[in-house]
C-alpha positions as CSV (number, residue, x, y, z in Angstrom):
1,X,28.7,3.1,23.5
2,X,25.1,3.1,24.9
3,X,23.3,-0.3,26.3
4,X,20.0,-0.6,24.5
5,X,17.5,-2.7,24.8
6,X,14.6,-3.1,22.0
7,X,10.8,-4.7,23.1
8,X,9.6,-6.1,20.0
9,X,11.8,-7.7,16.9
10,X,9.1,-6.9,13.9
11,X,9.7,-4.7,10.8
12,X,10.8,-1.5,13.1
13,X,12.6,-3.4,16.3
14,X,14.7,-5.6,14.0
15,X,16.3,-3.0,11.9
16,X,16.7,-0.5,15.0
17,X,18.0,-3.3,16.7
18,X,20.6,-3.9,14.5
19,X,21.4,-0.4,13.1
20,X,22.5,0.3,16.6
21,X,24.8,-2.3,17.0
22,X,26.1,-1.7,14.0
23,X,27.6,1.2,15.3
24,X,29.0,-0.4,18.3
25,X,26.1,-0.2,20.7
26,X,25.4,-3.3,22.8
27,X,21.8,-4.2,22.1
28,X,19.5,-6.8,23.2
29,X,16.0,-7.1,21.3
30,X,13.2,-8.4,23.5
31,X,10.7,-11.1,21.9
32,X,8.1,-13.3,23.6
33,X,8.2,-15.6,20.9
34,X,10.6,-18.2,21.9
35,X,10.8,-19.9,18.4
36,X,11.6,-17.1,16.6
37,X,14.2,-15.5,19.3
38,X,16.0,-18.6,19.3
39,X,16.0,-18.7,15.3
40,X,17.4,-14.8,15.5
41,X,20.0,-16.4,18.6
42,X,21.1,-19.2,15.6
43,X,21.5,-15.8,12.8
44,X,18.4,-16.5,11.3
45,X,16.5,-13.5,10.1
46,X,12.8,-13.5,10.2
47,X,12.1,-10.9,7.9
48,X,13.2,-10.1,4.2
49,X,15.2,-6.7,3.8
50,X,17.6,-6.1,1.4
51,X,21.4,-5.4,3.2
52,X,20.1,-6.0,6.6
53,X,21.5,-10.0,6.7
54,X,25.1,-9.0,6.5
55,X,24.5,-6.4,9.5
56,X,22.6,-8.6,11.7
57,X,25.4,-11.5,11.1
58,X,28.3,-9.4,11.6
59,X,26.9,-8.4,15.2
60,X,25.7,-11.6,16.3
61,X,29.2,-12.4,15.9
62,X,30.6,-9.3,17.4
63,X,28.1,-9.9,20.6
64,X,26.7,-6.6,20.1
65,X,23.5,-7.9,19.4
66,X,21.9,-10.3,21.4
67,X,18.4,-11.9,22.0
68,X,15.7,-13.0,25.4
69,X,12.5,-13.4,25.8
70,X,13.1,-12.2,28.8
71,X,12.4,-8.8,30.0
72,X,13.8,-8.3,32.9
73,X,17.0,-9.6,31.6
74,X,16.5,-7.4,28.7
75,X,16.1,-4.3,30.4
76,X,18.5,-4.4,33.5
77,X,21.1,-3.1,32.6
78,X,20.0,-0.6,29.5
79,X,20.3,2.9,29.3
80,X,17.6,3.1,26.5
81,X,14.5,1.2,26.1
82,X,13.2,1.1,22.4
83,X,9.2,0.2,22.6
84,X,9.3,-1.1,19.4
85,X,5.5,-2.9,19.5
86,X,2.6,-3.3,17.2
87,X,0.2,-0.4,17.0
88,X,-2.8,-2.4,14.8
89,X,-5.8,-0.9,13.9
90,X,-9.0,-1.3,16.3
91,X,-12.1,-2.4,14.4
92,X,-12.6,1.7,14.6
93,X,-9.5,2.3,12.8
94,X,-7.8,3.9,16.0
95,X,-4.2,2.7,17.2
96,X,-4.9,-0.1,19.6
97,X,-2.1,0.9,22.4
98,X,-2.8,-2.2,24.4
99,X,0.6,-4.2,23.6
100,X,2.8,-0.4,24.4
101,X,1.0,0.0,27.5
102,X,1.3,-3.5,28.8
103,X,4.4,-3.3,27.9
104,X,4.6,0.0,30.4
105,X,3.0,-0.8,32.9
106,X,5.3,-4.1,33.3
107,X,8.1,-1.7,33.1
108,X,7.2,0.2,36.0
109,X,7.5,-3.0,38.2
110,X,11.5,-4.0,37.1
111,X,13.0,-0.3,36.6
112,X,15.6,0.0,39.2
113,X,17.1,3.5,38.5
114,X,16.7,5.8,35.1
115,X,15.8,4.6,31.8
116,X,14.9,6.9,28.7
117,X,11.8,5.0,27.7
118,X,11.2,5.2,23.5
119,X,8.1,5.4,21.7
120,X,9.6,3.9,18.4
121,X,6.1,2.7,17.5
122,X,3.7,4.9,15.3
123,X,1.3,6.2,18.0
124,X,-1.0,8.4,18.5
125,X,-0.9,11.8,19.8
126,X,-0.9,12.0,23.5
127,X,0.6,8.2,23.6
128,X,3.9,10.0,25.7
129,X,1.6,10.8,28.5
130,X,-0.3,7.6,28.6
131,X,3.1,5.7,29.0
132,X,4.6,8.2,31.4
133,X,1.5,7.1,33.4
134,X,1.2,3.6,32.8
135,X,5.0,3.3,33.8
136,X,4.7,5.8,36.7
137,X,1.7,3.9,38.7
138,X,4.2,1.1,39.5
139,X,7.0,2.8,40.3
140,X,9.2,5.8,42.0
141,X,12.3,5.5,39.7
142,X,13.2,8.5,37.8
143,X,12.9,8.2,34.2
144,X,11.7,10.0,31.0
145,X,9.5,8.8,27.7
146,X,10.7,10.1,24.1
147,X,8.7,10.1,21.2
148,X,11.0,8.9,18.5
149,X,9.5,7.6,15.1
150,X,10.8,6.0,12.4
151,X,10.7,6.8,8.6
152,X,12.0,3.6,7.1
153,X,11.0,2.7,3.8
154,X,10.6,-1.0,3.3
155,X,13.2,-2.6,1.1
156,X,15.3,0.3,1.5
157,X,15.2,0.7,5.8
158,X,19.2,0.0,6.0
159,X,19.9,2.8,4.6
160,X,17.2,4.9,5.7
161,X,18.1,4.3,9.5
162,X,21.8,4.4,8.8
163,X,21.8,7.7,6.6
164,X,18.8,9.1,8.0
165,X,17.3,12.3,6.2
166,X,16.3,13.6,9.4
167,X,15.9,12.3,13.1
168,X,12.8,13.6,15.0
169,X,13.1,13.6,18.4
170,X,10.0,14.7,20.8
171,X,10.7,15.1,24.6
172,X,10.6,17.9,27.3
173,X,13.4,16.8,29.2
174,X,17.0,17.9,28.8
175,X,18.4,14.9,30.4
176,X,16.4,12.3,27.9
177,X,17.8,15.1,24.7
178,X,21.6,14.6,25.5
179,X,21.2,10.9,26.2
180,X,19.3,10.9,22.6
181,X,21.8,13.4,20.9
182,X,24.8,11.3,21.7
183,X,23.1,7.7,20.3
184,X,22.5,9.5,17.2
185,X,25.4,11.8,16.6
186,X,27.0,9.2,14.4
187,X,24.4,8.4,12.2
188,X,23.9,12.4,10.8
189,X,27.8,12.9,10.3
190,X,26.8,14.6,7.2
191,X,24.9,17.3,8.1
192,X,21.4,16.2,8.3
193,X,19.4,17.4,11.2
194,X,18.4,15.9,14.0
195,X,15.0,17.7,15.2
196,X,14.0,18.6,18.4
197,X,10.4,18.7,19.3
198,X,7.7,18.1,22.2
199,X,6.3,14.8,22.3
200,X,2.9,15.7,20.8
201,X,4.3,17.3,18.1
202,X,7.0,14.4,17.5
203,X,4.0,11.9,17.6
204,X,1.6,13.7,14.9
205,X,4.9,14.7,13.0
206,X,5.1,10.9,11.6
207,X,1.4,10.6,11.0
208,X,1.5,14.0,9.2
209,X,4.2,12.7,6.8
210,X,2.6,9.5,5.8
211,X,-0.6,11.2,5.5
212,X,0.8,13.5,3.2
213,X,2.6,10.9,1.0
214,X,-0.5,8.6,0.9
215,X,-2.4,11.9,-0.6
216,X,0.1,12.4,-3.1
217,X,-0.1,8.7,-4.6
218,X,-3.7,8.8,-4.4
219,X,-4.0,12.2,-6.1
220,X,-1.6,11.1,-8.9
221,X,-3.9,7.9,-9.2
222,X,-6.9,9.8,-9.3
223,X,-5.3,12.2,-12.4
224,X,-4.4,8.9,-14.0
225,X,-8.0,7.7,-14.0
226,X,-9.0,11.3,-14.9
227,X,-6.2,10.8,-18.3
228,X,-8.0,7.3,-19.6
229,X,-11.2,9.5,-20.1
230,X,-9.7,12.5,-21.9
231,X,-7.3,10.6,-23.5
232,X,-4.0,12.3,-21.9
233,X,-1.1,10.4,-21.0
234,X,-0.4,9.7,-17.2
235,X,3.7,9.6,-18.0
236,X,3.8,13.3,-19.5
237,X,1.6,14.8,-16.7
238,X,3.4,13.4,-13.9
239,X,7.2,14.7,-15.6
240,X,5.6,18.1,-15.8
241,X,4.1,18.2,-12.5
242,X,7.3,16.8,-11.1
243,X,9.7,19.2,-12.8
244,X,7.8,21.6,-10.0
245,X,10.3,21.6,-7.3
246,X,7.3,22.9,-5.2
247,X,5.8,19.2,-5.5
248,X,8.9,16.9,-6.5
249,X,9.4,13.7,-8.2
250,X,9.0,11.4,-5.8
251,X,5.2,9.7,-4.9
252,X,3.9,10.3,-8.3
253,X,3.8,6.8,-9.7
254,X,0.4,6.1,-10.8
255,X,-0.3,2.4,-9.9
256,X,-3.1,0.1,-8.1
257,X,-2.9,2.0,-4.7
258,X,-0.7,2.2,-1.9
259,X,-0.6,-1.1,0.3
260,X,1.9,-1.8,3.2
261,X,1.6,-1.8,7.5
262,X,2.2,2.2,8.3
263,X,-0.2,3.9,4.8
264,X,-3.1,1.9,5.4
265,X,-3.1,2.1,9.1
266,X,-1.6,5.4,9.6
267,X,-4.0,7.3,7.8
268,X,-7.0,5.7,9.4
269,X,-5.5,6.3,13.2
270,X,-5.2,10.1,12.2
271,X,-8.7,10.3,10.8
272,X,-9.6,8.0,13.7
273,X,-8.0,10.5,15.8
274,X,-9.3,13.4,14.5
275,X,-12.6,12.4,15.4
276,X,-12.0,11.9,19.0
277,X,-10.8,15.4,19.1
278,X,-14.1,16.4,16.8
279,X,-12.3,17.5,14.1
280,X,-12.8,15.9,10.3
281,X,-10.1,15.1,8.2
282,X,-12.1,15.3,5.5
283,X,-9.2,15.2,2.9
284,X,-7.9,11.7,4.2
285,X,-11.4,10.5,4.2
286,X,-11.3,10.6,0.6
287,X,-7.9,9.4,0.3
288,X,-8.9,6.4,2.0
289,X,-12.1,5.9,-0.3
290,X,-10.4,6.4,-3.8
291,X,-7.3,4.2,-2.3
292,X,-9.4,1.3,-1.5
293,X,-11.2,1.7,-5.0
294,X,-7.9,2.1,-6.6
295,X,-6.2,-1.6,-5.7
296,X,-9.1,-3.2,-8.3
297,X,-9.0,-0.6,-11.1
298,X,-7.8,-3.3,-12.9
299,X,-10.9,-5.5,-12.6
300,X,-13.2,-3.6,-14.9
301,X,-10.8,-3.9,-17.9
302,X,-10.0,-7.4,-17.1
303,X,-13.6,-8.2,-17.3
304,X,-14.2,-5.9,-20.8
305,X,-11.6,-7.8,-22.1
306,X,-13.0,-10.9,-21.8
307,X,-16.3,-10.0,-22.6
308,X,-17.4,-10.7,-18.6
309,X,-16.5,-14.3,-18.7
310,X,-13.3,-15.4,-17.1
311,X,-14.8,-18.7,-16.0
312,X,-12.0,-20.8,-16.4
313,X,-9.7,-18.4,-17.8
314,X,-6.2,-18.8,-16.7
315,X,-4.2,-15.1,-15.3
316,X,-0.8,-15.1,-14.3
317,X,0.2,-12.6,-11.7
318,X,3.7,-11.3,-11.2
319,X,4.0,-9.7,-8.1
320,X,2.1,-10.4,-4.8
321,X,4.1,-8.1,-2.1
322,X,2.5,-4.8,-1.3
323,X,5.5,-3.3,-3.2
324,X,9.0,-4.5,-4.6
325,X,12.4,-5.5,-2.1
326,X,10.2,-6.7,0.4
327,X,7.9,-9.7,1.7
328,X,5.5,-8.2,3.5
329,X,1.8,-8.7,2.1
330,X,0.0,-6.4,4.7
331,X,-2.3,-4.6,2.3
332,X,-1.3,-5.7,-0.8
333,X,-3.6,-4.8,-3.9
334,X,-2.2,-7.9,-5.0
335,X,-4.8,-9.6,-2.4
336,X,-7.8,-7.4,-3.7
337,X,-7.0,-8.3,-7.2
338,X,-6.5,-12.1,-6.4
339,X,-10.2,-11.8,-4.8
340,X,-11.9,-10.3,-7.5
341,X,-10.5,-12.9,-10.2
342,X,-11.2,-15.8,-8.1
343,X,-14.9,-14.8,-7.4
344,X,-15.2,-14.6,-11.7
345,X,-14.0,-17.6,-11.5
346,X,-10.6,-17.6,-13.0
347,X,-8.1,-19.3,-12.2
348,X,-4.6,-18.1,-10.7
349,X,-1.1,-18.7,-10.8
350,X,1.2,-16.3,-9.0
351,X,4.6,-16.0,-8.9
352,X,6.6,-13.2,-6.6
353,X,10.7,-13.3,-5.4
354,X,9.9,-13.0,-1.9
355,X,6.4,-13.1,-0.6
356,X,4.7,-16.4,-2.1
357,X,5.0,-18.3,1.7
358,X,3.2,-15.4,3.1
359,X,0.2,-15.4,0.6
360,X,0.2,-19.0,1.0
361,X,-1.0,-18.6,4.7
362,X,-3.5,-16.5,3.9
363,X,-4.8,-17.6,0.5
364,X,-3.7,-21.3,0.5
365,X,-4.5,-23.5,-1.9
366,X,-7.2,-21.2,-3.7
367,X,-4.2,-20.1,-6.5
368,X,-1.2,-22.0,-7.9
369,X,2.3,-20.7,-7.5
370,X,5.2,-20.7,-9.9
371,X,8.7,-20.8,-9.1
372,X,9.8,-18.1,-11.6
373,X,8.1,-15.6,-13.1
374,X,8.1,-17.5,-16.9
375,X,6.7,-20.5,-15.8
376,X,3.7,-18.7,-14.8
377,X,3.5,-18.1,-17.9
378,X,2.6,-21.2,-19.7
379,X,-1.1,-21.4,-21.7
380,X,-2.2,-18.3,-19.3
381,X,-4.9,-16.3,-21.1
382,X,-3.2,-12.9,-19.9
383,X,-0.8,-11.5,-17.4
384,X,-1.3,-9.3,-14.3
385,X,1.6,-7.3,-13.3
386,X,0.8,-6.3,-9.4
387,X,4.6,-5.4,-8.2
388,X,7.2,-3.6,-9.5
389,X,10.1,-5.8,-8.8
390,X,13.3,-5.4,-10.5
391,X,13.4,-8.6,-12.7
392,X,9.8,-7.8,-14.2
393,X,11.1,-4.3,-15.9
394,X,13.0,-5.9,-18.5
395,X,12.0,-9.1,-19.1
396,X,12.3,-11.5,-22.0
397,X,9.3,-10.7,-24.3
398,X,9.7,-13.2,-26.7
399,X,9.6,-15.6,-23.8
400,X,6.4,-14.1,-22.6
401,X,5.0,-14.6,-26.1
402,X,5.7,-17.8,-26.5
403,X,4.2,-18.6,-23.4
404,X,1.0,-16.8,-23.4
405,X,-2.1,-17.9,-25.4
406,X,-2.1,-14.7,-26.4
407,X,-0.4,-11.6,-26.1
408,X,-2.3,-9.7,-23.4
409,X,-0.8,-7.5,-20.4
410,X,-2.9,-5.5,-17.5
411,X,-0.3,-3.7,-15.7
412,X,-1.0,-2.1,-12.3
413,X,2.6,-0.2,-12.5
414,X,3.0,1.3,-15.3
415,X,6.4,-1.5,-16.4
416,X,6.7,-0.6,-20.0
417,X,6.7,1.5,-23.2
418,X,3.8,2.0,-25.0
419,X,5.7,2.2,-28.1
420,X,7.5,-0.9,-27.5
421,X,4.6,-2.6,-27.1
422,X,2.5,-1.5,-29.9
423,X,5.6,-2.9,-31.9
424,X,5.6,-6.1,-29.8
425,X,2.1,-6.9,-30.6
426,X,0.9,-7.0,-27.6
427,X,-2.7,-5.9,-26.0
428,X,-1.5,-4.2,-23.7
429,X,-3.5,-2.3,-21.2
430,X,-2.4,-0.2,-18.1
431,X,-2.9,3.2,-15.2
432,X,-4.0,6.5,-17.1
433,X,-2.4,5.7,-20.7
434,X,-3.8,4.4,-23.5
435,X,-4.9,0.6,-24.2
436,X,-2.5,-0.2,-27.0
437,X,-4.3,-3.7,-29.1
């Protein structure tokens, strides 16, 4: 049993928090937002992700896990310190490190003897030494900083961080790599590795891999476009590029662009990055132009559709979270999509599982919301499928046909069968396949 403690309950803190309590760790998660650590103190959870209620009620319970706003409380007695702090892009697209290294630099004040200090944030190369630093001008106690990033998949983190495919790990010190060996032993049981590394290379290591998967879902996207001119279908290409086990399955969805907190954001730090070291990611570049084109693909076929005039013209949109088992908005081509109609001039009505009150504080009152997907439905002049979510894959079609004015589907993920739909009736028009009317 190790004493954590974890600075910052967001996305990452929250599901590190409670992952390591789960496996009998005594953890307390650090928050200067006194309404929502007393929520957390109460069991409730300020985020949506599937399985990670019944974890985070179970240890409340147990007293594993426990909450303060208080740091000095919160790191006293802990063997660990997670940093687990926003990293948001700068209006120059680099990491801005100022709530880590405030963070730091208090630390060095209240550290009475040694603490392994954790980059769990997505951070920039170098970010270990800057912290080492920032903690080490205010004090004399020993202590070492790790580089330790997640790779948790929203709406599936639980089981990412529980049955991790790998654990990277990026330190010098031998001390810091037993104290971090023993806190993860029980979570790769099975046999997957847990991977020793410098700090540098621990840091780009996470930036490399989400680099990498947001060029393979922009690639795929681009081929899709490339299909709708030559008339090849999308579906076929990407089974016989990912029968390769070279390239893999996995990341080859064509859709409406990648969307999220760590694709957008991660790949703009590493180009960002690049250029402070003079060096030109020139791959990424595009990656980030064809992705940002990508999220209103849908637009132009929208508007030939109707002949440019959607003034007035009621769209239903299913889906308004960046992807499917989650809440979070950050990036959503959703968003871009919502823009694009409203300035035409149509009017809205959206309808998602989990992420309506979140668009609601950004978009307001500009769109109506529904409170299932059907009833979003009624007298629209065409629906917009934006997320994948479970419930939308096999839905009632009849029910959509009786709803709609007319039988008319842009979808941004790919949801159906062509064939089914050509028998359906329906004008049906979607990523790199053909417009079935």
């Amino acid at each position: 049993m190790k004493k954590i403690a974890v600075i910052g309950t967001g996305y990452v803190g929250l599901v590190t928090g409670t992952c390591f309590a789960e496996t009998g760790n005594q953890v307390i998660c650090v928050d200067i937002n006194e309404a929502k650590v007393e929520k957390m103190r109460q069991g409730v959870i300020p985020i949506y992700e599937p399985h990670l209620d019944v974890l985070f009620e179970r240890n409340i319970k147990a007293g594993r896990l426990t909450f303060t706003t208080d740091i000095v409380e919160g790191v006293k007695d802990a063997e660990i310190i997670f940093l687990a702090l926003p990293t948001p892009p700068g209006e120059d697209g680099s990491a801005d490190l100022s709530y880590i290294l405030g963070v730091a630099d208090h630390l060095g004040k209240i550290i009475t003897d040694y603490k392994v200090v954790v980059d769990k944030s997505t951070v920039p190369v170098g970010t270990a030494e800057k912290v080492t630093a920032a903690i080490k001008a205010n004090s004399n106690v020993d202590f070492d900083v790790v580089s330790n990033p997640e790779f948790l998949r929203e709406g599936f983190a639980v089981d990412d961080f529980m049955k991790p495919d790998r654990v990277v790990i990026g330190t010098s010190s031998e001390r810091a790599k037993k104290v971090m060996e023993q806190l993860y032993k029980p979570f790769v049981r099975q046999g997957n590795p847990i991977i020793f590394m410098d700090e540098k290379s621990a840091e780009l290591t996470k930036y490399a891999a989400n680099s990498f998967l947001a060029t393979k879902i922009t690639f795929m996207n681009e081929i899709a476009n490339f299909c709708e001119l030559v008339g090849a279908d999308v579906d076929k290409v990407r089974i016989g590029v990912g029968s390769d086990d070279r390239i893999g399955k996995r990341f080859l969805f064509p859709g409406i662009g990648y969307g999220g907190s760590c694709f957008p954001k991660d790949v703009q730090a590493l180009v960002k990055s690049g250029k402070e070291n003079n060096f030109s990611f020139q791959i990424l570049d595009a990656v980030m132009k064809v992705n940002e084109e990508q999220k209103t693909v849908l637009i132009p076929k929208i508007k030939n559709y109707f002949r440019g005039d959607l003034k007035s013209k009621k769209i239903a949109i299913w889906g308004l979270a960046f992807k499917p088992d989650t809440d979070d908005i950050r990036e959503a081509p959703a968003l871009y999509i919502i823009d694009e109609l409203l300035s035409l001039g149509a009017e809205i009505v959206a309808y998602d599982p989990e992420a309506i009150e979140n668009v609601k504080g950004i978009v307001g009152d500009k769109i109506s919301y529904s409170n299932d997907e059907y009833s979003a439905l009624e007298n629209a002049d065409a629906l917009v499928i934006c997320t994948e979510w479970g419930i939308f894959r096999n839905p009632d079609f009849d029910k959509i046909n009786s709803l709609l004015k007319d039988r008319v589907i842009f979808d941004g993920r790919n949801l159906f069968d062509l064939n089914e739909m050509n028998e359906r009736g329906f004008y049906y028009s979607s990523i790199g396949r053909s417009i079935i009317s």
